[in-house]
C-alpha positions as CSV (number, residue, x, y, z in Angstrom):
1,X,78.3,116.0,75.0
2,X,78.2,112.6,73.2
3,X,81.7,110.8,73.6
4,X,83.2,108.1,71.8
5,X,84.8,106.1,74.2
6,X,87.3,102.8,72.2
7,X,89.6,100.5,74.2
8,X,91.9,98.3,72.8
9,X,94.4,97.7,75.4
10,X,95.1,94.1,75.2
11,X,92.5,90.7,73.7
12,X,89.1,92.9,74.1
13,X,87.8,95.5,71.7
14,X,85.3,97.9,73.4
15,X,83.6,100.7,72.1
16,X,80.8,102.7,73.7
17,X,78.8,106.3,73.8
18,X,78.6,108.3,76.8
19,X,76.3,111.3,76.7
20,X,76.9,114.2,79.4
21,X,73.7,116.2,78.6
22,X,71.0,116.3,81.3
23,X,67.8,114.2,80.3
24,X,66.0,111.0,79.4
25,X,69.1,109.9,76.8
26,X,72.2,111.0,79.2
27,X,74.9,108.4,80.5
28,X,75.9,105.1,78.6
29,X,73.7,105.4,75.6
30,X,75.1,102.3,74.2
31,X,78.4,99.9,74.7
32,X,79.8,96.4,72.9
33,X,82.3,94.1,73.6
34,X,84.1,91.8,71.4
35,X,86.6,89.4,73.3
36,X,89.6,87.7,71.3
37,X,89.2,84.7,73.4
38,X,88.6,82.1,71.3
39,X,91.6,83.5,69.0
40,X,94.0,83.3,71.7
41,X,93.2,79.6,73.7
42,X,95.1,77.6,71.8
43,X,98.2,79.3,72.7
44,X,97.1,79.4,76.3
45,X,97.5,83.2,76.3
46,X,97.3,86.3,74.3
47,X,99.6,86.9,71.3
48,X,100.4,90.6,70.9
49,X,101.0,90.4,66.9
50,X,97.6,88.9,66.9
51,X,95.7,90.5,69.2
52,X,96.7,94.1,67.2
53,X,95.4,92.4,63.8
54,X,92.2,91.2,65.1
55,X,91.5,95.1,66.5
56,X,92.4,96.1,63.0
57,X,89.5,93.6,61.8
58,X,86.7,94.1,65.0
59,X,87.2,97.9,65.4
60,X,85.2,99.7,62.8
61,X,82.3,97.5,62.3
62,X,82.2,97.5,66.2
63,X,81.9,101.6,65.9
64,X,79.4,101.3,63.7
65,X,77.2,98.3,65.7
66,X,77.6,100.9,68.7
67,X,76.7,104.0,66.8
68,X,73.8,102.1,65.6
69,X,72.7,101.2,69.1
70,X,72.4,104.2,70.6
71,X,70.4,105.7,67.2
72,X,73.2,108.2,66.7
73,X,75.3,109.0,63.0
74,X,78.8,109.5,63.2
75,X,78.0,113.1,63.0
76,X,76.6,113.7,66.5
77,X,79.6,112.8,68.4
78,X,80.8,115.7,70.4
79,X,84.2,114.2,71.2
80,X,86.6,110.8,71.1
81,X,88.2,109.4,74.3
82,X,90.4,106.6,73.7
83,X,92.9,103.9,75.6
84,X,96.5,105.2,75.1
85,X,97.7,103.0,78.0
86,X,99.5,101.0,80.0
87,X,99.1,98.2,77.9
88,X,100.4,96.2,74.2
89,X,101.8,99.2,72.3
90,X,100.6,97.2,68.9
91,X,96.5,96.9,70.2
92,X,96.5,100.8,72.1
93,X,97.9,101.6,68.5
94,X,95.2,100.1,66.9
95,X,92.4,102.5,68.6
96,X,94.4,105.3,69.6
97,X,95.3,105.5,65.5
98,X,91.3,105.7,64.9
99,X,90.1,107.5,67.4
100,X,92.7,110.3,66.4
101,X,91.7,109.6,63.5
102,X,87.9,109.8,63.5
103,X,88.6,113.0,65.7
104,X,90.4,114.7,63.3
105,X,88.2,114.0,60.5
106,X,85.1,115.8,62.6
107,X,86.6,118.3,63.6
108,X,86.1,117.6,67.6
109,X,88.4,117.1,70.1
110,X,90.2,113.5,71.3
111,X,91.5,112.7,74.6
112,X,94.2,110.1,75.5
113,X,93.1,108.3,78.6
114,X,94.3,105.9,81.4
115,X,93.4,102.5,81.1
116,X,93.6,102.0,84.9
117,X,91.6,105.3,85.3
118,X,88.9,103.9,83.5
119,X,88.9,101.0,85.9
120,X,89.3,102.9,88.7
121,X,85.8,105.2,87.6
122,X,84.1,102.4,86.4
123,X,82.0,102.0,89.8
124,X,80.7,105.4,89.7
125,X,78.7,104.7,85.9
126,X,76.3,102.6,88.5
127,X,73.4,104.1,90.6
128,X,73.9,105.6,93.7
129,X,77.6,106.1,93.1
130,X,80.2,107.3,95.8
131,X,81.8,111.0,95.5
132,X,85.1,111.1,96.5
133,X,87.1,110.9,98.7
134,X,87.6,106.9,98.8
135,X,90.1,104.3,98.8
136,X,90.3,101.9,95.6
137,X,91.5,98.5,95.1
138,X,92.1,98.1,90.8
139,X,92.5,94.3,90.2
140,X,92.8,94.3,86.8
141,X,95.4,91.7,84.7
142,X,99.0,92.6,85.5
143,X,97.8,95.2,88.3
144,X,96.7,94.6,92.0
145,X,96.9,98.3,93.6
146,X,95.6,100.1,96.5
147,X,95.0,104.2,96.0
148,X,93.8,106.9,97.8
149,X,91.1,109.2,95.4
150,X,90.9,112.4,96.8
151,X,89.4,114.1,93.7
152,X,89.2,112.6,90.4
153,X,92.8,112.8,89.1
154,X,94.0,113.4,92.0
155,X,95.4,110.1,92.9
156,X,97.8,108.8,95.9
157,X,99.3,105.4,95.5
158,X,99.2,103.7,98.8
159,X,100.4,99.7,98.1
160,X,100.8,97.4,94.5
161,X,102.3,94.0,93.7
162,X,106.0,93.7,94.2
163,X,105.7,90.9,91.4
164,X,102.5,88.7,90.3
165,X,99.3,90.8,90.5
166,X,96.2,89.0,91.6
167,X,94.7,88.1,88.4
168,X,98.3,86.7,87.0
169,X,98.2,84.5,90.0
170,X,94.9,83.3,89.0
171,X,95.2,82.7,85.5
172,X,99.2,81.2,85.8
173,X,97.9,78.9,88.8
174,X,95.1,77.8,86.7
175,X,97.1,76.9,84.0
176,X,99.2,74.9,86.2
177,X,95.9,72.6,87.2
178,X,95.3,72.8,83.5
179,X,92.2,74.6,83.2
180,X,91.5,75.9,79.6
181,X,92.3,79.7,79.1
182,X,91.2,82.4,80.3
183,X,91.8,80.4,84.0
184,X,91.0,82.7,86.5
185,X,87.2,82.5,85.9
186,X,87.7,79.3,85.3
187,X,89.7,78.4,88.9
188,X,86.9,80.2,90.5
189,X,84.0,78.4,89.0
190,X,86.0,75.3,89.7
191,X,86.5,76.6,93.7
192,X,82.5,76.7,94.2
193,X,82.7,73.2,94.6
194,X,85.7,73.1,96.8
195,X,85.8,72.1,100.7
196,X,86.5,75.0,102.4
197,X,89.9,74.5,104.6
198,X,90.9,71.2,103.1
199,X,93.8,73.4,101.5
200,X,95.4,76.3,103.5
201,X,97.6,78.5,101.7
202,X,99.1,81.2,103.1
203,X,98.3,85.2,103.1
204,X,101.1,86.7,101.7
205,X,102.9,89.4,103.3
206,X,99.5,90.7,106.0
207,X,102.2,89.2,108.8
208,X,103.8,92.3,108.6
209,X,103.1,96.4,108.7
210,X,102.3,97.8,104.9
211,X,99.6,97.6,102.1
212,X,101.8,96.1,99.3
213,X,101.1,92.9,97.8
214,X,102.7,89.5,96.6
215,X,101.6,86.7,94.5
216,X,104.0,84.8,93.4
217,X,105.0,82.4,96.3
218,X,101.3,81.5,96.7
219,X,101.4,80.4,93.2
220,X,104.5,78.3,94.3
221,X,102.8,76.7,97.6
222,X,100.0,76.2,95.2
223,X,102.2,74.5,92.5
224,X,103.8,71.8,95.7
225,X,100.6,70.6,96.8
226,X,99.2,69.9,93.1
227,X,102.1,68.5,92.7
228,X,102.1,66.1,95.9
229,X,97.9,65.8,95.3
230,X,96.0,62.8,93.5
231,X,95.0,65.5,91.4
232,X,91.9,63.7,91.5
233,X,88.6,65.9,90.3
234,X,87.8,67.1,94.0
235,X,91.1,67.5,95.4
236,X,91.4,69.9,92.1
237,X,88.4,71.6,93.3
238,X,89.9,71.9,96.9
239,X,93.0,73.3,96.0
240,X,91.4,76.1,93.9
241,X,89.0,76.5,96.7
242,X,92.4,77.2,99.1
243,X,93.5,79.2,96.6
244,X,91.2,81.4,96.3
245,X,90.3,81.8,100.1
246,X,93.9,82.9,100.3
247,X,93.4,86.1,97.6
248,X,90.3,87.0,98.8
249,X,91.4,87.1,102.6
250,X,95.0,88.9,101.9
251,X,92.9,91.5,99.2
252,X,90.3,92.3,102.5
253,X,93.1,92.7,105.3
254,X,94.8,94.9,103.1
255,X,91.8,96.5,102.2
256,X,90.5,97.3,105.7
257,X,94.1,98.5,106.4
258,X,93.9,100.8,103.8
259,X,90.5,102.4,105.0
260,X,92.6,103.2,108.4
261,X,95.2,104.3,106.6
262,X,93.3,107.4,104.4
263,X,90.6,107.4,107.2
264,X,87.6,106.1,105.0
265,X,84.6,103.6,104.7
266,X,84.4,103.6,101.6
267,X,85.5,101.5,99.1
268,X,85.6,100.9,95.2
269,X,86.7,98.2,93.8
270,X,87.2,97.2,90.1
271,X,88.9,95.6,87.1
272,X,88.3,91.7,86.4
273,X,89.1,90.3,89.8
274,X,86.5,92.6,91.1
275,X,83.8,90.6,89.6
276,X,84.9,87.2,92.1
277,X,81.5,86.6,93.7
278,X,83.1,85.4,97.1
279,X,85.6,88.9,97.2
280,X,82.5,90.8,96.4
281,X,80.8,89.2,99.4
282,X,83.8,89.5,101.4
283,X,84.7,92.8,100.8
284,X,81.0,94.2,101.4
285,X,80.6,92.4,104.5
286,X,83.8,94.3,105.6
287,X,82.9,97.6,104.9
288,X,79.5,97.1,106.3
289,X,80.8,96.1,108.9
290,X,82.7,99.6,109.6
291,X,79.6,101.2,109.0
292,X,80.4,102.4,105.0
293,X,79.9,100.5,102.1
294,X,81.9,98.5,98.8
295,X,80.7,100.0,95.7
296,X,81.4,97.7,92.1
297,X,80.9,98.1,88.2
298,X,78.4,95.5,87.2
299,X,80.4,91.9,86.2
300,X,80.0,92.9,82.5
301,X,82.4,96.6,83.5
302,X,85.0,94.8,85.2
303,X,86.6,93.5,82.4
304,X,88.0,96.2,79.7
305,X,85.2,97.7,77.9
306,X,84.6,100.8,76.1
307,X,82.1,102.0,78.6
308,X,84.7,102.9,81.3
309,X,86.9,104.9,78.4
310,X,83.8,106.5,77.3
311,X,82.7,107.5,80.9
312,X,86.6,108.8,81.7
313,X,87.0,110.8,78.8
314,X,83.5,112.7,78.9
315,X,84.6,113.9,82.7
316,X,88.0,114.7,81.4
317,X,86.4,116.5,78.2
318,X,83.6,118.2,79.7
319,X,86.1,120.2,82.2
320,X,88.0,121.3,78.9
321,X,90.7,119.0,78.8
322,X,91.5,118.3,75.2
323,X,95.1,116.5,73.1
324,X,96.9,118.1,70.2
325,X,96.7,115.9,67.1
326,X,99.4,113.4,68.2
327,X,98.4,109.7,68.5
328,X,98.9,108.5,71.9
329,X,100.2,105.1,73.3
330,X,102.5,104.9,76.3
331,X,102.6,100.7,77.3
332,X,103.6,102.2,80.9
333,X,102.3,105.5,82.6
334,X,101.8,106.3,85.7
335,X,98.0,107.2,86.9
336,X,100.1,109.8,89.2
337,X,101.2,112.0,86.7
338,X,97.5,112.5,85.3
339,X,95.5,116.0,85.7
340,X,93.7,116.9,88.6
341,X,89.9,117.7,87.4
């Protein structure tokens, strides 16, 4: 089964083909990415109205680069899978409109699916991947979450943010050291220079029992010592260096705690924080360590992408889960409320 797979959930268009069948051709066939980047930077974030429009520009051609890439007509898709949420109802419009769509028009079936879902199973496209069950830390834009897989679909919610998620913190403490958008990768380029321990920040809420998470007053302690800094080039490079010891340590205590918690060594890790070289590090050494193992999506999956939609729909699809003709887009959903496989 060859499946479409289109995400448009916020500033990225992503389009990919995932093929089911057993052979020399199965798996990702072929995936693109077109980022909206350089549209948004110069309002130092994204603009929903604009962000929709430039999906209404990127998509199709996009379709037809993939198509092209993986030497397949529109004709030979078996099935569409696209992003219906969480995310900006105008962009999930955008490719849940033509996916339907495209569906409709050939006759085969579409499936809605779960943005975070498509995170979450983005680690298992790679070689060697983990069956369930394992525990899963999604830090990806506006979520920071720790879940128990048991099956796919079968999902139990152990700890989230109570308010910034990890990457916000990133990017909004970023833009407070002005650093050009998108921050985050830009705060931890600028922290490989940084002296480790010249700023200590605080790990937010791992002083007491429980596997939720907080952001937003390290942003704040972050915010006073910029503040009260020379905000000279290497003090800038400290601070983002303290910073980002600080997420990295509170994700791995939390992390280990959830491995007690569902009894597991395993652990998965993905969306765009999940491509941090030094929480990589940290969080195989830890698992290691217990004797199990960390398992990420290449740096190029941990961003949204078409490949994980592709991948999340084919599973979904190819156990006979299928959508009535409606189009799809929920800006909030809960993964808990999704079918079991």
């Amino acid at each position: 089964m060859k499946v479409l797979g289109i995400e448009s959930s916020c500033d990225e268009t992503g389009v990919a083909v995932y093929d089911t069948s057993v052979g020399g051709s199965a798996g990702l066939r072929a995936h693109a990415v077109y980022s909206q980047i350089d549209l948004h930077a110069q309002y130092g974030g994204v603009v929903p109205e604009l962000a929709s429009r430039d999906h209404v520009r990127k998509l199709l051609p996009l379709i037809r680069q993939t198509l092209d890439e993986a030497g397949l007509g529109v004709a030979d898709i078996d099935g569409v899978a696209y992003t219906a949420g969480p995310g900006l109802v105008g962009a999930l419009l955008v490719g849940a409109a033509v996916g339907r769509s495209l569906a409709w028009a050939l006759e085969v079936p579409a499936l809605a699916v779960h943005h975070m879902e498509g995170h979450l199973l983005a680690p298992l496209l790679e070689d060697d991947a983990p069956a369930p069950p394992f525990v899963a830390l999604l830090v990806s834009g506006g979520h920071t979450q720790l879940i128990a897989v048991e099956a796919i679909g079968r999902y139990r919610l152990l700890g989230e943010t109570l308010d910034d998620a990890a990457g916000e913190a990133f990017d909004k403490t970023a833009k407070m050291m002005g650093l050009p958008y998108p921050g985050g990768p830009q705060l931890a380029k600028l922290a490989e220079s940084g002296t480790p321990g010249a700023f200590r920040f605080s790990r937010p809420m791992t002083d007491r029992p429980g596997l939720d998470f907080s952001f937003s007053g390290l942003k704040t302690q972050v915010l006073l010592a910029w503040r009260d800094s020379d905000q000279g080039g290497q003090t800038r490079a400290d601070i983002a260096r303290g910073f980002e010891d600080a997420v990295v340590d509170t994700l791995a205590i939390k992390c280990e705690r959830a491995l007690d918690a569902a009894e597991s060594d395993t652990l998965i890790v993905a969306g765009g924080v999940g491509a941090n070289k030094r929480l990589r590090a940290r969080l195989t050494e830890l698992c290691e360590r217990r004797g199990g193992r960390a398992c990420f999506p290449r740096p190029a999956l941990c961003t949204d992408n078409g490949a994980m939609i592709a991948f999340a729909g084919a599973l979904r699809l190819a156990a006979g889960q299928r959508d009535d003709a409606a189009i799809r887009a929920a800006p909030r959903w809960d993964m808990a409320t999704l079918p079991a496989l």
